[in-house]
Backbone as CSV, one residue per row, in Angstrom:
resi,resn,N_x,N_y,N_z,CA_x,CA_y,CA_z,C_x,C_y,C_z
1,UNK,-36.083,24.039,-16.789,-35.912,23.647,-18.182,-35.348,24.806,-18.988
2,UNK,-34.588,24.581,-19.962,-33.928,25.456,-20.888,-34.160,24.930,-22.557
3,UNK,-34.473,25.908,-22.950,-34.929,25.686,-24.741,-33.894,26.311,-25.033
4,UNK,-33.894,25.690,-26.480,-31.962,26.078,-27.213,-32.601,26.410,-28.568
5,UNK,-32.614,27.561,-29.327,-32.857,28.002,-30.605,-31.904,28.004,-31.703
6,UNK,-31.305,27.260,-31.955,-30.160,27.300,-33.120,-30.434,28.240,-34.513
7,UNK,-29.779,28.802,-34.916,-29.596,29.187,-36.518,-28.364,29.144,-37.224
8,UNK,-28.785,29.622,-38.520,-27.732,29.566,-38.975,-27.367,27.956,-39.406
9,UNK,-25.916,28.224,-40.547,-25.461,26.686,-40.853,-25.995,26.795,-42.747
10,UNK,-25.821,25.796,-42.987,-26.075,25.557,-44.439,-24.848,25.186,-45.191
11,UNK,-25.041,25.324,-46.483,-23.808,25.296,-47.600,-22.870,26.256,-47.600
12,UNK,-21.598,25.438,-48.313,-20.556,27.075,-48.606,-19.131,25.956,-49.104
13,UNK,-18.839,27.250,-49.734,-17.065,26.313,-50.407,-16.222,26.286,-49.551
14,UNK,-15.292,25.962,-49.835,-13.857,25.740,-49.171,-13.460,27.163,-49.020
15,UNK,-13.122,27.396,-47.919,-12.299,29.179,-47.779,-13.835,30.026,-47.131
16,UNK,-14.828,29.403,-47.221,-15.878,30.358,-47.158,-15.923,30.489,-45.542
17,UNK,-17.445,31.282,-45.359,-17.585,31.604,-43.992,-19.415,31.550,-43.430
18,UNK,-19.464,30.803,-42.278,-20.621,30.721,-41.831,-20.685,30.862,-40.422
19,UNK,-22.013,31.513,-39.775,-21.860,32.045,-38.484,-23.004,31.002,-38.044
20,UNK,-23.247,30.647,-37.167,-23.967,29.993,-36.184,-24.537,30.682,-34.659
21,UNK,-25.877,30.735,-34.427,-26.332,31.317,-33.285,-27.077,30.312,-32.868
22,UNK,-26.810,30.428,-31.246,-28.052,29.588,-30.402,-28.492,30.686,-29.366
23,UNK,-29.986,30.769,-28.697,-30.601,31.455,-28.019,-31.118,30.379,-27.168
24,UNK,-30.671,30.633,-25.651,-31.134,30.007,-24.717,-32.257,30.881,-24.110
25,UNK,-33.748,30.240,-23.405,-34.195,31.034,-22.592,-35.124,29.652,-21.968
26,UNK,-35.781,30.308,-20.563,-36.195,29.368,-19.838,-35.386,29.728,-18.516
27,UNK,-35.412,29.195,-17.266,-34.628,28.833,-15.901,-33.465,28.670,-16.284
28,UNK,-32.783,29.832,-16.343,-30.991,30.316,-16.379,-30.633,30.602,-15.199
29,UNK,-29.408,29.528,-14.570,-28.619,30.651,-13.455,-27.483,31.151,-14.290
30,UNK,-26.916,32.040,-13.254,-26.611,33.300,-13.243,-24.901,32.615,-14.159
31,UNK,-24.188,31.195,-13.824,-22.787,31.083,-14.044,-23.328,29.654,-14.930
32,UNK,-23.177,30.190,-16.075,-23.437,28.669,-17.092,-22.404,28.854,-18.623
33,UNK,-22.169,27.535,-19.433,-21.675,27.319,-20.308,-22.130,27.000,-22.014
34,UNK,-21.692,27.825,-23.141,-22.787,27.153,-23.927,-21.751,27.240,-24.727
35,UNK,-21.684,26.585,-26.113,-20.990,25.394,-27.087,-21.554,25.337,-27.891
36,UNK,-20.496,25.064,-28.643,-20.769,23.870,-30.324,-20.104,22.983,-30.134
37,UNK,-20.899,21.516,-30.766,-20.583,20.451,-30.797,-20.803,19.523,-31.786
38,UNK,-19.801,19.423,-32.839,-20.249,18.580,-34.448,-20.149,17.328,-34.341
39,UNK,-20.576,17.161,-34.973,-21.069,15.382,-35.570,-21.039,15.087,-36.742
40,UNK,-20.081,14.512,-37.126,-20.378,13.135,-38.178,-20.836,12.012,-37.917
41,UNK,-21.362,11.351,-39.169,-21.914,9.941,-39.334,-21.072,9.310,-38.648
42,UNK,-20.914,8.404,-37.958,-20.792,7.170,-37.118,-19.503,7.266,-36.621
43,UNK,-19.193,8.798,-36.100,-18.667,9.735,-34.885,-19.047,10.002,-33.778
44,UNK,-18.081,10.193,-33.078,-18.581,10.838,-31.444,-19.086,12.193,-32.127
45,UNK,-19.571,12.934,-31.081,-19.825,14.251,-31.184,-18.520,14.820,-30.241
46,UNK,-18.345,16.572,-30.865,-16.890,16.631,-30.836,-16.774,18.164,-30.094
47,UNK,-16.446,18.651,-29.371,-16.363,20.111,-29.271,-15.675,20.803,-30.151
48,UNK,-16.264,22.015,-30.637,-15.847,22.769,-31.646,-15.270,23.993,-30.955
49,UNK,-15.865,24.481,-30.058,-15.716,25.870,-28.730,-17.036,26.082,-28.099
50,UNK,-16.489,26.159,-26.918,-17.685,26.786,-26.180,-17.136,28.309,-25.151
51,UNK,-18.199,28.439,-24.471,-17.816,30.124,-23.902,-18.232,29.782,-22.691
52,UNK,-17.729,30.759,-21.384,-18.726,30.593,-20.114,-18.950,31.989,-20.245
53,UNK,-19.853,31.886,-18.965,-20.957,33.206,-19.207,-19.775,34.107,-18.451
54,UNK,-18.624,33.604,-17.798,-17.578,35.040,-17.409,-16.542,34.896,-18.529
55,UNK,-16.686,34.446,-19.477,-15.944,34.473,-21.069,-14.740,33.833,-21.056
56,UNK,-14.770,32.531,-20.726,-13.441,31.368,-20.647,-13.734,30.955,-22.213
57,UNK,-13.257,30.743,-22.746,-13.117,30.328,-24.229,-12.288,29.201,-24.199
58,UNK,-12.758,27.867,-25.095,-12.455,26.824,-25.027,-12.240,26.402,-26.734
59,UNK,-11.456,26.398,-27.278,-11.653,25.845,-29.090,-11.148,24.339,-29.110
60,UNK,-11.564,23.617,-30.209,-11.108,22.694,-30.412,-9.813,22.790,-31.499
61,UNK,-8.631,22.050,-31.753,-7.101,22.715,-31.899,-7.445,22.922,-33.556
62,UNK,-8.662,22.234,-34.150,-8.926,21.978,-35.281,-9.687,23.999,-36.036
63,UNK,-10.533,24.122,-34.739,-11.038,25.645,-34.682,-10.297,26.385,-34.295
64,UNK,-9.508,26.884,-33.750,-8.340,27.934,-33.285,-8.170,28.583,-34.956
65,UNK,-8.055,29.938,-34.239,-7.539,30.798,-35.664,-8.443,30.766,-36.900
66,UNK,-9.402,30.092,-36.659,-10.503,29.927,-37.782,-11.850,30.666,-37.033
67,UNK,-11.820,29.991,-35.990,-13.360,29.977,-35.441,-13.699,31.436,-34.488
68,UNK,-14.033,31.683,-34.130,-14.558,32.370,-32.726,-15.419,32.467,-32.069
69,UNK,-16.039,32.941,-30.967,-16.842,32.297,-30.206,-17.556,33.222,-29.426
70,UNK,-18.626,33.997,-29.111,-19.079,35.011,-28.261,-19.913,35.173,-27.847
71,UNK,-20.618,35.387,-26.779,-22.006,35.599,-25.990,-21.944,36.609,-25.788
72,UNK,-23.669,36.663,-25.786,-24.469,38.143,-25.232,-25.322,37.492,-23.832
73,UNK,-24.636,38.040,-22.923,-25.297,36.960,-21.419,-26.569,37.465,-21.156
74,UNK,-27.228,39.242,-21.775,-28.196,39.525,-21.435,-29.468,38.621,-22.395
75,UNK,-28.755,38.157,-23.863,-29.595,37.706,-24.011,-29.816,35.948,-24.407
76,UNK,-28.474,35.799,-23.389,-28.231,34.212,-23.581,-27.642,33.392,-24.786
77,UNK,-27.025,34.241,-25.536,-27.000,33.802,-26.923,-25.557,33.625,-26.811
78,UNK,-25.643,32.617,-27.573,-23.474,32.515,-28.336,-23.616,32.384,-29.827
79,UNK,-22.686,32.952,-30.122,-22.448,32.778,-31.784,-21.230,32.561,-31.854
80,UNK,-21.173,31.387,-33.315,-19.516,31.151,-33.677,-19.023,31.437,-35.021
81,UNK,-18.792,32.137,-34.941,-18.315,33.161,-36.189,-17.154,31.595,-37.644
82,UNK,-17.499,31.397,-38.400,-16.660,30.180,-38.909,-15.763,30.452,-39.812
83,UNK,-14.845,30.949,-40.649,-14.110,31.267,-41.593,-12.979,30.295,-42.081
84,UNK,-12.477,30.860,-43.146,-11.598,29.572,-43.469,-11.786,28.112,-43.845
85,UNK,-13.329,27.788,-43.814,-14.096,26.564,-43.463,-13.398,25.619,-44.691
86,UNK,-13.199,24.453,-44.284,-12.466,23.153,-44.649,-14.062,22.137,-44.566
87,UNK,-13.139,21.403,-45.604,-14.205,19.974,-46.158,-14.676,19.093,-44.666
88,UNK,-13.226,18.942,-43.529,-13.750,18.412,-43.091,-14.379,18.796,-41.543
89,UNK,-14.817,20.696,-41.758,-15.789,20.752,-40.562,-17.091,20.418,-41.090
90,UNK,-17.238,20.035,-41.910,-18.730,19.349,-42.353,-19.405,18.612,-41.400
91,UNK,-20.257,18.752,-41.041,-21.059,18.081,-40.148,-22.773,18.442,-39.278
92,UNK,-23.019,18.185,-38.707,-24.425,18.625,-37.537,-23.741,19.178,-36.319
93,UNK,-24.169,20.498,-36.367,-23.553,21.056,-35.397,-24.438,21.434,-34.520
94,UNK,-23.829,21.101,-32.855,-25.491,20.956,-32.001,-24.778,22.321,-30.483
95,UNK,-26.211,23.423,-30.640,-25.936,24.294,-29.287,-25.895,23.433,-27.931
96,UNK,-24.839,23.365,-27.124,-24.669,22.758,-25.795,-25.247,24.194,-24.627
97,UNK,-25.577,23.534,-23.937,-26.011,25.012,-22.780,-25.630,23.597,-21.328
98,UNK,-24.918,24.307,-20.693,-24.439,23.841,-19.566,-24.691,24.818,-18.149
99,UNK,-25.842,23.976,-17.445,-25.464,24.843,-15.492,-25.851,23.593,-14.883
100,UNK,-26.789,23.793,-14.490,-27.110,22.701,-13.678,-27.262,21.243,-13.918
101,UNK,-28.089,21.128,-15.138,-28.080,20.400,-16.439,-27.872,20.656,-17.311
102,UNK,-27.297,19.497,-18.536,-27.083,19.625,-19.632,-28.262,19.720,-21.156
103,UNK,-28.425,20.790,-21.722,-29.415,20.671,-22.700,-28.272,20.605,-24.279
104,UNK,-28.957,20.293,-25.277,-28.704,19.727,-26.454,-29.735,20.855,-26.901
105,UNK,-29.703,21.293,-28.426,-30.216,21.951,-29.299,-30.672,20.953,-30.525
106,UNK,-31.254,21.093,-31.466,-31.581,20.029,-32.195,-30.400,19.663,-33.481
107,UNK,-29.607,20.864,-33.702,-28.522,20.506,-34.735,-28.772,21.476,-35.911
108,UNK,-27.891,21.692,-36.614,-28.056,22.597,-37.955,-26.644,21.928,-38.697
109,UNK,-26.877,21.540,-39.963,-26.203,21.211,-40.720,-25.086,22.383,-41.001
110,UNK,-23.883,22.022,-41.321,-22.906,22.504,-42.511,-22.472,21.841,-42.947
111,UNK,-22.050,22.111,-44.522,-21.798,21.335,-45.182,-20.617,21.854,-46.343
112,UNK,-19.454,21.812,-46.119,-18.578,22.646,-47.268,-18.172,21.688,-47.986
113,UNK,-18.932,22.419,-49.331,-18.142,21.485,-50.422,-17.234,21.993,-51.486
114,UNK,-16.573,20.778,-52.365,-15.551,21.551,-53.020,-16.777,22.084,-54.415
């Protein structure tokens, strides 16, 4: 089993900037994947970027040049650095952790308004 600690997220204007952290711990192997993944109301859930633990970087074309993406493998963590933030990355944004199985985090809001 793997527990997912999210932070981070909240309010902010247009142009602003918000960072997001998740902390995995629990039964980690050694080659795994972890992510953001937003959601809107009566949306799929969407990849935003995720990282592998040998640092493949994945953005969604919407995050490129805005976003970034980085782990600390000693201590399981990814953070996504957000800038530039637009009305419509608004959403529930949920830590993905990928190896063997897939775990979900519980979500942390953002919300940019004008």
């Amino acid at each position: 089993q793997v527990q997912l600690v999210e932070s981070g997220g909240g309010l902010v204007q247009p142009g602003g900037s918000l960072s997001l952290s998740c902390a995995a711990s629990g039964s980690i192997f050694n080659h795994f994947v972890m992510g953001w993944h937003r959601q809107v109301a009566g949306k799929q859930r969407e990849l935003v970027a995720s990282i592998s633990s040998r640092g493949t970087e994945i953005y969604a074309d919407s995050a490129k040049g805005r976003f970034t993406i980085s782990r600390d493998n000693d201590k399981s963590t990814v953070n996504l650095q957000m800038s530039g933030l637009r009305d419509e990355d608004t959403g529930v944004y949920y830590c993905k952790f990928v190896d063997v199985d897939t775990y979900w985090g519980q979500g942390t809001q953002v919300t940019v308004f004008s």
